[in-house]
TIPADO-444823 format. One record per residue (C-alpha): residue number from 1; residue in three letters; y negated, z negated, x. Coordinates in nm, 3 decimals. Example, Ala and Ser with C-alpha at 12.3 -4.5 7.8 and 13.67 -1.06 7.14 Angstrom:
BEGIN
{num:1	residuo:ALA	y:0.450	z:-0.780	x:1.230}
{num:2	residuo:SER	y:0.106	z:-0.714	x:1.367}
//
This chain:
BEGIN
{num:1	residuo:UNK	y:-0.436	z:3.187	x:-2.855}
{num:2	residuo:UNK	y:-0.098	z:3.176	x:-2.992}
{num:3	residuo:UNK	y:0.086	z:2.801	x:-2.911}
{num:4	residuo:UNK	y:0.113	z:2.711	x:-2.590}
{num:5	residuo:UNK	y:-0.078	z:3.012	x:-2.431}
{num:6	residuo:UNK	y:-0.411	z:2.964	x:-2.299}
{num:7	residuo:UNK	y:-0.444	z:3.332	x:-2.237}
{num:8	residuo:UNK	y:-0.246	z:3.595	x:-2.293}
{num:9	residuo:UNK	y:-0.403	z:3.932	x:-2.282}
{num:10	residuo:UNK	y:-0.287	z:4.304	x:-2.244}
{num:11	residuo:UNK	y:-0.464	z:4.400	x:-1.924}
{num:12	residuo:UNK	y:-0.417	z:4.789	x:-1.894}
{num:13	residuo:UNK	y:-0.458	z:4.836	x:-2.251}
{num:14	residuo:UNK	y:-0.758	z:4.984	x:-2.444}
{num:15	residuo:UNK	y:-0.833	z:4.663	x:-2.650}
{num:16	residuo:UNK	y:-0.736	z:4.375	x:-2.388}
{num:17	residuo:UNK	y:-0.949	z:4.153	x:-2.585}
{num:18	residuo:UNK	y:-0.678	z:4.069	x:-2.892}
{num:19	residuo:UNK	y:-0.479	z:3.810	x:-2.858}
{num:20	residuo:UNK	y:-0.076	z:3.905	x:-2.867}
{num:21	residuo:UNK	y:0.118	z:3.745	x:-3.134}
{num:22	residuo:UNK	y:0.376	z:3.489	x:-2.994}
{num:23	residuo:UNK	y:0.671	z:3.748	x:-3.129}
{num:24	residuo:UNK	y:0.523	z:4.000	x:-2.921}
{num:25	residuo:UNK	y:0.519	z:3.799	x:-2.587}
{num:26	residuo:UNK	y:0.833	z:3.705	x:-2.608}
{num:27	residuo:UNK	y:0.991	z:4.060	x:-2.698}
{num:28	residuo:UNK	y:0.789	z:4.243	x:-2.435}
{num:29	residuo:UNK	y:0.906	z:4.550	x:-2.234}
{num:30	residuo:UNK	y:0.782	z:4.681	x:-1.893}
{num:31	residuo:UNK	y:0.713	z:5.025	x:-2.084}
{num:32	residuo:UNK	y:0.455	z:4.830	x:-2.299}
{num:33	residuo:UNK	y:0.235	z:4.780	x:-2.014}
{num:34	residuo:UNK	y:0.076	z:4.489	x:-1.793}
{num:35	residuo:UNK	y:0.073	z:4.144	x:-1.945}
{num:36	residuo:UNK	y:-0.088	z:3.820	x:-1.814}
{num:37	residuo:UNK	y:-0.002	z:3.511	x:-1.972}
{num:38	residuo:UNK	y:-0.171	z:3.180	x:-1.878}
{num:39	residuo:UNK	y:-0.021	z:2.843	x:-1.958}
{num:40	residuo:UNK	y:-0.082	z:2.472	x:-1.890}
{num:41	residuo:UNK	y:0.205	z:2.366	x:-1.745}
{num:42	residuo:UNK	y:0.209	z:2.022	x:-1.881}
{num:43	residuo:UNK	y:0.213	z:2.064	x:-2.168}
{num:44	residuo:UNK	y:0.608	z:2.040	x:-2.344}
{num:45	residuo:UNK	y:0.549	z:2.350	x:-2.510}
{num:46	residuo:UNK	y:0.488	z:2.560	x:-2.178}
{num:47	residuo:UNK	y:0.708	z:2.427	x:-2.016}
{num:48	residuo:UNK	y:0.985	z:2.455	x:-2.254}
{num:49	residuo:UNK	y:0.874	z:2.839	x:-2.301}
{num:50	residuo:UNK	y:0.959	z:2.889	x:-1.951}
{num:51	residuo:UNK	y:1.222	z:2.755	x:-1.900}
{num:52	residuo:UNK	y:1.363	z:2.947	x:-2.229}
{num:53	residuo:UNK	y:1.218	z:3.244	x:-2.101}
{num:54	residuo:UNK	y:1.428	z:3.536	x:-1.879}
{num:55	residuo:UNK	y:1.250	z:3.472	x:-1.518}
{num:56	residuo:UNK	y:1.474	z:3.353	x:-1.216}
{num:57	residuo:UNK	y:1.577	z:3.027	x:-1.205}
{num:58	residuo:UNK	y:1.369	z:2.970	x:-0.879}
{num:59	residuo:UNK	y:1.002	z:3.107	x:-0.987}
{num:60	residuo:UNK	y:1.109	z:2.869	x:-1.324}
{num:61	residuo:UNK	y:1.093	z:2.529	x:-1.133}
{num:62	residuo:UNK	y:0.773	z:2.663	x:-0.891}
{num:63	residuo:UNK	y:0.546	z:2.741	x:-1.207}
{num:64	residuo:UNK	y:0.627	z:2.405	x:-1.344}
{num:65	residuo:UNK	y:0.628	z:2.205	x:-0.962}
{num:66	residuo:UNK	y:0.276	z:1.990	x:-0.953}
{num:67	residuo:UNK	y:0.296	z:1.975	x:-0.578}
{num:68	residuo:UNK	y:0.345	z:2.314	x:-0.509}
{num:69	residuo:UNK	y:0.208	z:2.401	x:-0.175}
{num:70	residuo:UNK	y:-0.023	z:2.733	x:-0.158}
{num:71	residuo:UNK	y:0.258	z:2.957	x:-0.041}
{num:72	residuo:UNK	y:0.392	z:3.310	x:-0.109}
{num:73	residuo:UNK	y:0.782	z:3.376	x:-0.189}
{num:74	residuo:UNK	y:0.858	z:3.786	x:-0.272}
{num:75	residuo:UNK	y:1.146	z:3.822	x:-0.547}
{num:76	residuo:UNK	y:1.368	z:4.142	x:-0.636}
{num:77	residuo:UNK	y:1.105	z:4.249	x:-0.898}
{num:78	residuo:UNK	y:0.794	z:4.113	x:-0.764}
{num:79	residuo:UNK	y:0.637	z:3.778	x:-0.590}
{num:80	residuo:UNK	y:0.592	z:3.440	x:-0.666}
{num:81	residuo:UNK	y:0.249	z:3.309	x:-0.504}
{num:82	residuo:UNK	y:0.076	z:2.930	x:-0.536}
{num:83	residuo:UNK	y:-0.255	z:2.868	x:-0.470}
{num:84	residuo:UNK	y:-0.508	z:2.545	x:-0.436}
{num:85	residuo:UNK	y:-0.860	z:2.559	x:-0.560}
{num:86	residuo:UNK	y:-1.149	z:2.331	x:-0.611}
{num:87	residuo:UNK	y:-1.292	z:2.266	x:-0.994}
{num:88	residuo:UNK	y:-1.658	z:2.281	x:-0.952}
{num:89	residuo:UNK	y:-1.732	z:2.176	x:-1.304}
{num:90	residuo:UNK	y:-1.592	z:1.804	x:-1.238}
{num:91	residuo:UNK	y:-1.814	z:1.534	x:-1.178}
{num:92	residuo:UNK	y:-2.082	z:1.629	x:-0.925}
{num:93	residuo:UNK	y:-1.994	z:1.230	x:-0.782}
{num:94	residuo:UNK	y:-1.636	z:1.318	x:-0.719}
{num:95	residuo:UNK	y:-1.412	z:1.392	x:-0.393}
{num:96	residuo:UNK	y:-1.334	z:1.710	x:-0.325}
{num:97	residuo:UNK	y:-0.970	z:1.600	x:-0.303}
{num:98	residuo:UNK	y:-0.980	z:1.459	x:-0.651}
{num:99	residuo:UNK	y:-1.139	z:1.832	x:-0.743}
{num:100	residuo:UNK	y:-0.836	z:1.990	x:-0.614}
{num:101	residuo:UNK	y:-0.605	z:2.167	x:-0.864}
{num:102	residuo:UNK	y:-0.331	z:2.403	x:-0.815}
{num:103	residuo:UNK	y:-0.252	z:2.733	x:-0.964}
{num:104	residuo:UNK	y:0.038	z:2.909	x:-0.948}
{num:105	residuo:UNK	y:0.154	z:3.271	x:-1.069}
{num:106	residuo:UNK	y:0.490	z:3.487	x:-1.111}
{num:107	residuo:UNK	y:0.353	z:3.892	x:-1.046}
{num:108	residuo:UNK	y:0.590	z:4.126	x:-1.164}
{num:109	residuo:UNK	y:0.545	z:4.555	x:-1.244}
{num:110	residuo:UNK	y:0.462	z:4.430	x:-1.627}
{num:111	residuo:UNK	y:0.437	z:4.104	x:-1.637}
{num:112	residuo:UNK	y:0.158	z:3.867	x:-1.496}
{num:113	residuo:UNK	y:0.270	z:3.433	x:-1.533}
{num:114	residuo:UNK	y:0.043	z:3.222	x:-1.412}
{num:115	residuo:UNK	y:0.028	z:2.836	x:-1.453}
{num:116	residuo:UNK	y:-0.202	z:2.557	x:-1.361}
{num:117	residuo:UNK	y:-0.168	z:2.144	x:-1.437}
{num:118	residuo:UNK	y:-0.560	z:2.181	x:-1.547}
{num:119	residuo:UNK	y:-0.852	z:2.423	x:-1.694}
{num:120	residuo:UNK	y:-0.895	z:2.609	x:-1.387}
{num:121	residuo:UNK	y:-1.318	z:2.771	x:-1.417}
{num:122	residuo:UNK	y:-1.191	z:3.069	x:-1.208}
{num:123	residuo:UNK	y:-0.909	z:3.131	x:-1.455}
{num:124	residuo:UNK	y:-1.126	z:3.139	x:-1.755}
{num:125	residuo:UNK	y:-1.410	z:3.352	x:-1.566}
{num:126	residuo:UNK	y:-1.103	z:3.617	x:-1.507}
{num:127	residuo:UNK	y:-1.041	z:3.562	x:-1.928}
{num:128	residuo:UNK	y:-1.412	z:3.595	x:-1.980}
{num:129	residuo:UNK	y:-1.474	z:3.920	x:-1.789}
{num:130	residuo:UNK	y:-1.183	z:4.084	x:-1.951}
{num:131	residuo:UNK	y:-1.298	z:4.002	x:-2.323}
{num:132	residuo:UNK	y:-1.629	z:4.182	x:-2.180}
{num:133	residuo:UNK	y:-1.435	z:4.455	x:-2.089}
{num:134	residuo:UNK	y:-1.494	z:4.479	x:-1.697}
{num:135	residuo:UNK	y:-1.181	z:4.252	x:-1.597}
{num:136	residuo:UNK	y:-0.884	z:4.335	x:-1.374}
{num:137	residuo:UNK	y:-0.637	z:4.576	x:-1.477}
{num:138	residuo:UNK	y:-0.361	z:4.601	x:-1.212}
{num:139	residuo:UNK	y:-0.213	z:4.300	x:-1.055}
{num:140	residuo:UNK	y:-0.367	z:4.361	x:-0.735}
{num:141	residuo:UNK	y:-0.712	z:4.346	x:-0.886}
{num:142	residuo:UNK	y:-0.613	z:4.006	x:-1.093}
{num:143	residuo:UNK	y:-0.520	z:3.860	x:-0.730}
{num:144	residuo:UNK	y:-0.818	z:3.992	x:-0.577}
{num:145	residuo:UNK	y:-1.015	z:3.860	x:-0.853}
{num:146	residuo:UNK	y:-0.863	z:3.475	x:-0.854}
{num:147	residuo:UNK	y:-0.850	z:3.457	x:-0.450}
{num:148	residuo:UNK	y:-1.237	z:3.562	x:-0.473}
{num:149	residuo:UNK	y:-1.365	z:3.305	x:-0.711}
{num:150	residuo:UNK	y:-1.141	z:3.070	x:-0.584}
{num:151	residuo:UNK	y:-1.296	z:3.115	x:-0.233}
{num:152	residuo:UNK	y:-1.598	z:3.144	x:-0.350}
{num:153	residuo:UNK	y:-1.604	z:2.788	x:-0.503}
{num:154	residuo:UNK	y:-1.451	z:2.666	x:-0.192}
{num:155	residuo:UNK	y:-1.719	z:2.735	x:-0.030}
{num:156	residuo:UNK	y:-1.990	z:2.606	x:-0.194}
{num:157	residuo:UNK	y:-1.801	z:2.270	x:-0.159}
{num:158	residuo:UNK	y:-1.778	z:2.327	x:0.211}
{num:159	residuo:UNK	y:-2.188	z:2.441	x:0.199}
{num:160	residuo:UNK	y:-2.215	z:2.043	x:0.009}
{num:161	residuo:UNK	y:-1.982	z:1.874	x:0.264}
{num:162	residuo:UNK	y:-2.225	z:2.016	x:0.548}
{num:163	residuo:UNK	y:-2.540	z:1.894	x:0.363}
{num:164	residuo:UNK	y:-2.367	z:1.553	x:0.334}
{num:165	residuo:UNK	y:-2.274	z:1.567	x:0.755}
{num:166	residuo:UNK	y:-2.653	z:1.673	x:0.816}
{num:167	residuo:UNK	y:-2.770	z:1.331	x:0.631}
{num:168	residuo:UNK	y:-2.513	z:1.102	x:0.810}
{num:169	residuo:UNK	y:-2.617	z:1.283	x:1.099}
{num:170	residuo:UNK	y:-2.992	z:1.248	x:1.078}
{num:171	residuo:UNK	y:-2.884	z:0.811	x:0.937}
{num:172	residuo:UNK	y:-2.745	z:0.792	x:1.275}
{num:173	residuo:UNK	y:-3.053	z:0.676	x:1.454}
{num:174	residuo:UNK	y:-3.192	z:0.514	x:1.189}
{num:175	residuo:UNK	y:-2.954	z:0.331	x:1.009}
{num:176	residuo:UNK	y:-2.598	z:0.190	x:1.213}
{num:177	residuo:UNK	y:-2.441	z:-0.018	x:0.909}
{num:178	residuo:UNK	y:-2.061	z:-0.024	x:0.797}
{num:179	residuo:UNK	y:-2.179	z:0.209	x:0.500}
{num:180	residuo:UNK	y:-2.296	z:0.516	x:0.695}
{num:181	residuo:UNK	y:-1.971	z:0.385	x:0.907}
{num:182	residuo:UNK	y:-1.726	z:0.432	x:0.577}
{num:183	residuo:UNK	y:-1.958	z:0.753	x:0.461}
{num:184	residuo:UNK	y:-1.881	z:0.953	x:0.805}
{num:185	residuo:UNK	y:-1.493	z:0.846	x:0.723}
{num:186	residuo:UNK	y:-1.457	z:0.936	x:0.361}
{num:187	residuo:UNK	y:-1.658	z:1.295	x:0.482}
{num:188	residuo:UNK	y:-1.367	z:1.339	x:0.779}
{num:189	residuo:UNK	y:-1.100	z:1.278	x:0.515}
{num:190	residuo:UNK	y:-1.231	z:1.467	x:0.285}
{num:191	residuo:UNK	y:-1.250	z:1.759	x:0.527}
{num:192	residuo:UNK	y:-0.871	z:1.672	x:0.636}
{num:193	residuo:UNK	y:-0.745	z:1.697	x:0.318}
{num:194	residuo:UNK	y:-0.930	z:2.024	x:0.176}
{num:195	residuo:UNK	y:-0.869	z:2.228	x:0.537}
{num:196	residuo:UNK	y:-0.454	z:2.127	x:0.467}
{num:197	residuo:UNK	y:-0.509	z:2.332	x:0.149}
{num:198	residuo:UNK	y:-0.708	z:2.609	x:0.293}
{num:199	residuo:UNK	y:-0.474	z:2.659	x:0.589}
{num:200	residuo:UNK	y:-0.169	z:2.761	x:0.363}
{num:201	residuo:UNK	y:-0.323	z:2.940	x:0.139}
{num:202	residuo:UNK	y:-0.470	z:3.206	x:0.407}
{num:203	residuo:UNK	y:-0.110	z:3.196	x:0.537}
{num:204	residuo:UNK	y:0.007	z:3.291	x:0.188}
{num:205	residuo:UNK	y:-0.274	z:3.568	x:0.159}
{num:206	residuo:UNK	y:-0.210	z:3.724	x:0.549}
{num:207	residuo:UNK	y:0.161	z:3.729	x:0.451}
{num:208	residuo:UNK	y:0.085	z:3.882	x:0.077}
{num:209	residuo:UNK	y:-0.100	z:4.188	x:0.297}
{num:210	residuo:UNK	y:0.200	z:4.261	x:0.478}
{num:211	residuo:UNK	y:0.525	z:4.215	x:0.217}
{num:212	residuo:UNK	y:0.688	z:4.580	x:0.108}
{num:213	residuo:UNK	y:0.649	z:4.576	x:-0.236}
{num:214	residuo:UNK	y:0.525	z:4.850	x:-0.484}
{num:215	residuo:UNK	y:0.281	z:4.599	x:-0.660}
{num:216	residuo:UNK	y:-0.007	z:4.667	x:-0.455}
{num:217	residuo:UNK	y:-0.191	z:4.956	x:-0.324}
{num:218	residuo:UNK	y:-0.369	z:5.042	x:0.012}
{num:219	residuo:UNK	y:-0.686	z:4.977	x:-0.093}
{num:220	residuo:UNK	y:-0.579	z:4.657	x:-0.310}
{num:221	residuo:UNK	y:-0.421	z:4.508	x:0.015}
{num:222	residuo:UNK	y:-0.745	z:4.587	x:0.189}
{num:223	residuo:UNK	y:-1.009	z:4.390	x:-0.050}
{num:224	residuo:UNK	y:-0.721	z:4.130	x:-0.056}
{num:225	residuo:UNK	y:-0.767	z:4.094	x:0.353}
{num:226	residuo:UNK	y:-1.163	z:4.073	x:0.298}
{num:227	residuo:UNK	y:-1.086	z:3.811	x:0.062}
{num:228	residuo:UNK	y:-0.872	z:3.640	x:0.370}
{num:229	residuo:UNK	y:-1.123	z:3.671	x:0.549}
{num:230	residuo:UNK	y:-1.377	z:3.462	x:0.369}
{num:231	residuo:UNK	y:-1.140	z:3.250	x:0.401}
{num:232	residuo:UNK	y:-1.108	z:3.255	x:0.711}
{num:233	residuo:UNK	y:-1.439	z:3.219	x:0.804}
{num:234	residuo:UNK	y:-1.432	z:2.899	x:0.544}
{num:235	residuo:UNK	y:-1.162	z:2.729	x:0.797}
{num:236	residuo:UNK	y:-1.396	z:2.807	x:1.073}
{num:237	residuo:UNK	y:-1.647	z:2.628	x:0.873}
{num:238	residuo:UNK	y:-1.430	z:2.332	x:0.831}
{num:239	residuo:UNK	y:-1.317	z:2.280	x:1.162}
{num:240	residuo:UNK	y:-1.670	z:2.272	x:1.266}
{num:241	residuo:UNK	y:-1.725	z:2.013	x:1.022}
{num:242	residuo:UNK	y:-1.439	z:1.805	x:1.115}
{num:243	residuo:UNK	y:-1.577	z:1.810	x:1.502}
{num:244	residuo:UNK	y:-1.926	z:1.752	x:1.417}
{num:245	residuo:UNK	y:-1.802	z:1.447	x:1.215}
{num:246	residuo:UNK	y:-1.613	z:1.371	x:1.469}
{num:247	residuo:UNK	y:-1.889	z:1.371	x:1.745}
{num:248	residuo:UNK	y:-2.140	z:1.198	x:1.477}
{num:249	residuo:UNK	y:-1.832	z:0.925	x:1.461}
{num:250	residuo:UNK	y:-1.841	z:0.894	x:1.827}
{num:251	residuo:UNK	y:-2.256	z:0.861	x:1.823}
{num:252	residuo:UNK	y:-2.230	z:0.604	x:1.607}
{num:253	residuo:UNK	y:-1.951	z:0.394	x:1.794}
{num:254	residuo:UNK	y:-2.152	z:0.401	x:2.116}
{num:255	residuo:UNK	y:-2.492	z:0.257	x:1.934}
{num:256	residuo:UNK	y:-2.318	z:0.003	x:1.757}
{num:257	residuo:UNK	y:-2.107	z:-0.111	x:2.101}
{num:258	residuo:UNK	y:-2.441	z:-0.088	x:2.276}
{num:259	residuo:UNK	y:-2.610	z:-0.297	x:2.007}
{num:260	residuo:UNK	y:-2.291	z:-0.548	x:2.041}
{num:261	residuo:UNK	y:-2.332	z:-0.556	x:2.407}
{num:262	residuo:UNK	y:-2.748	z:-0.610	x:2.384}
{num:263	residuo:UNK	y:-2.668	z:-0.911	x:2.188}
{num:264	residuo:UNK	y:-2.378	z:-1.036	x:2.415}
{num:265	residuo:UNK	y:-2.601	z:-1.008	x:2.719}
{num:266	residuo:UNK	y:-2.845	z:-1.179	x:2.546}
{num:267	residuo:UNK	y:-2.671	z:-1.476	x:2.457}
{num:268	residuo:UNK	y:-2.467	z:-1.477	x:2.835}
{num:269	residuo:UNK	y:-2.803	z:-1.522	x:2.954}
{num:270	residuo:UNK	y:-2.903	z:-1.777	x:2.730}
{num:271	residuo:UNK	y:-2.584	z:-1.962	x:2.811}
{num:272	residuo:UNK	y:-2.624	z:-1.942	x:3.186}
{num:273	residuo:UNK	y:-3.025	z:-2.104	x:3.139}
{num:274	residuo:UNK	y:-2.874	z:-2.419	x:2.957}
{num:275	residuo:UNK	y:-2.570	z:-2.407	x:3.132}
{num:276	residuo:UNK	y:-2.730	z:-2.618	x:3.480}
{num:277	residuo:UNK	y:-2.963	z:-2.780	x:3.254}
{num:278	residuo:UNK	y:-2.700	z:-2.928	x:2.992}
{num:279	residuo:UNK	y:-2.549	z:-2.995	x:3.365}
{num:280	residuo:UNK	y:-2.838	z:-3.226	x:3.455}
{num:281	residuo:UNK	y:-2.891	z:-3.388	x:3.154}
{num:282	residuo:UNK	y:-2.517	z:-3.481	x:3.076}
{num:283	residuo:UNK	y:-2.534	z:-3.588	x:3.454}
{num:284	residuo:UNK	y:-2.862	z:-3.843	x:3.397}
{num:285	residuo:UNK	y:-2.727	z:-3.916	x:3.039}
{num:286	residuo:UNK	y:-2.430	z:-4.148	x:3.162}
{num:287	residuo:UNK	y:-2.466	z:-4.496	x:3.049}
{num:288	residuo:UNK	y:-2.409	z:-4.651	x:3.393}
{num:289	residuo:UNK	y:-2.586	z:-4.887	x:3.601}
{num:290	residuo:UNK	y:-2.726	z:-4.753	x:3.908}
{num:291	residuo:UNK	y:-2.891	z:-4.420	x:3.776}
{num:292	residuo:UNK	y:-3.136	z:-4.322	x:3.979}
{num:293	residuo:UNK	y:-3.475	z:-4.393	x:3.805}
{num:294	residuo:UNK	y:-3.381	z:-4.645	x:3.530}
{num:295	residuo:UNK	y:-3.606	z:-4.856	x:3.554}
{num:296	residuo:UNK	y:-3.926	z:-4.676	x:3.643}
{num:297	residuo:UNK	y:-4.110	z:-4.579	x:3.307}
{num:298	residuo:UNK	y:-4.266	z:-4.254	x:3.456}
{num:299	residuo:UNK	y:-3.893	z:-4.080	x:3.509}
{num:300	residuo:UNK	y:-3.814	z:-3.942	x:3.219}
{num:301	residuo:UNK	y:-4.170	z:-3.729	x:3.304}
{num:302	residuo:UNK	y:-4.014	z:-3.692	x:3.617}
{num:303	residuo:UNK	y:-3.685	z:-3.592	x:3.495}
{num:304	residuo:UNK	y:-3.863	z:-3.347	x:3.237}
{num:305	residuo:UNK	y:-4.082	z:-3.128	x:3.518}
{num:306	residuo:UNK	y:-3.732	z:-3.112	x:3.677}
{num:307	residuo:UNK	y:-3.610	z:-2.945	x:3.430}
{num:308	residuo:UNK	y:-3.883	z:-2.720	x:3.389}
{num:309	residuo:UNK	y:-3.864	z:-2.596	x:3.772}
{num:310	residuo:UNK	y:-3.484	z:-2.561	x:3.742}
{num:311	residuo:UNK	y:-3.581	z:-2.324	x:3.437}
{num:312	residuo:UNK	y:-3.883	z:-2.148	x:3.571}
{num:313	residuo:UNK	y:-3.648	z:-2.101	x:3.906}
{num:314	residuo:UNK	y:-3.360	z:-1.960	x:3.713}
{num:315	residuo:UNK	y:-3.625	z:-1.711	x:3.468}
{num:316	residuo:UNK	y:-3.759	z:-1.601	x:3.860}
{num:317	residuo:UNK	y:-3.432	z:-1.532	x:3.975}
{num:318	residuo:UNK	y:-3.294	z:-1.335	x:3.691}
{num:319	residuo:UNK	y:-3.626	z:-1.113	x:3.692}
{num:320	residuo:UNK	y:-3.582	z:-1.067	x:4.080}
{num:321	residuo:UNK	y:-3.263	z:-0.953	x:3.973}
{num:322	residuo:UNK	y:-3.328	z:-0.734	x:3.717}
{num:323	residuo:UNK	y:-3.139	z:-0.891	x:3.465}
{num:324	residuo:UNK	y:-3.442	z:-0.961	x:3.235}
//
């Protein structure tokens, strides 16, 4: 690809798998058809090409913002729309939230921007089906195209997030240590963060259904609201998480303050055995004349079976009780 382009491909045109020559990007004319350019926007190059190039002032700073929210903002000649998505080819080990990446395009009648701080896998599937000749080929399609894949890998990190709950669910009553403790936390966080990205973005879609603008057709707007729905259906799916999380959380709390209080009991009623025995002892153990016995050698037995009654009185009473 020429320079700073990572794509850049004629979509309506007969051959949309040759590359366009730099001179030809920048001199292109709405008569010349429907172009889609794809850029890092990190990289100095990009971003200097934008902000050289003839698109509002306002759509310049969005494509290069890195926290760009997943939003939708319509323009004289088209729409400017920012979306979140999850990279399913990072490291199996990592967050979700450190999967996240944002993409965001400028949609126009001939001209397609889009931007992203990162290789973005649905981006270069979009690339790859139109080399094989079965790609988008209206702007409506491209959208319909990126929102799917994008949705689709958002799921299957919401299908891994609910295999993850399902283990720390199934730990519970097995296993009540501060790891399982920190797991269910990092899993509700986790949730948090990717259901603030998901939340926008079907905002950005339900709004992109409804805006007047000659970009999109009927039936376009229509797969784009199935699209919404999925989802949709993958907030659902996140919410339920979040409470089931929430409720294994909860689970956890009470075994762990019921184990606390076992062991609190325990000891109270340890304490409260000694507690008239420590009595008589420090009461016999004085070193001062006139204590009863001191000079008989059999009480210290004495003293001894004492103790034992006091205890096997006390053990009687708590079991009459029912507190052992």
């Amino acid at each position: 690809m020429p320079n700073c382009f990572a794509y850049c491909y004629q979509l309506n045109s007969d051959h949309p798998k040759q590359a366009l020559t730099l001179d030809k990007i920048n001199h292109w004319q709405a008569n010349d058809g429907l172009l889609w350019l794809h850029l890092n926007f990190t990289q100095p190059q990009a971003q200097q090409w934008i902000q050289q190039s003839h698109l509002p002032d306002i759509e310049k700073d969005s494509l290069i913002n890195d926290r760009d929210r997943p939003r939708l903002n319509q323009t004289k000649d088209g729409f400017f729309l920012a979306l979140r998505g999850v990279d399913i080819d990072k490291d199996a080990q990592a967050k979700p939230s450190d999967k996240m990446l944002s993409i965001r395009g400028y949609f126009t009648k001939s001209l397609i921007i889009t931007t992203s701080n990162q290789p973005v896998v649905a981006i270069s599937r979009i690339a790859a089906h139109i080399e094989g000749g079965f790609g988008p080929t209206s702007i409506g399609n491209f959208i319909l195209s990126l929102c799917d894949h994008l949705a689709s890998h958002k799921m299957k990190v919401i299908d891994t997030l609910d295999e993850q709950l399902t283990e720390l669910e199934d730990q519970v009553m097995t296993d009540s240590g501060m790891n399982l403790r920190n797991n269910i936390a990092v899993l509700r966080r986790e949730t948090v963060k990717l259901r603030h990205s998901v939340t926008p973005q079907r905002d950005a879609l339900a709004k992109l259904i409804t805006i007047e603008t000659p970009l999109l057709s009927l039936s376009e707007r229509q797969k784009i609201h199935e699209v919404n729905e999925k989802i949709s259906h993958a907030l659902d799916d996140l919410n339920a998480i979040r409470e089931r999380a929430n409720v294994t959380q909860e689970e956890l709390m009470s075994l762990q303050s019921e184990a606390l209080n076992q062991r609190l009991y325990f000891l109270s009623l340890i304490t409260t055995v000694f507690l008239p025995l420590g009595f008589l002892t420090g009461l016999f153990g004085v070193n001062l004349d006139g204590i009863p016995g001191a000079e008989d050698h059999l009480s210290f037995s004495i003293f001894c079976g004492l103790l034992v009654g006091v205890l096997i009185l006390q053990l009687a009473l708590f079991y009459r009780r029912k507190w052992i």
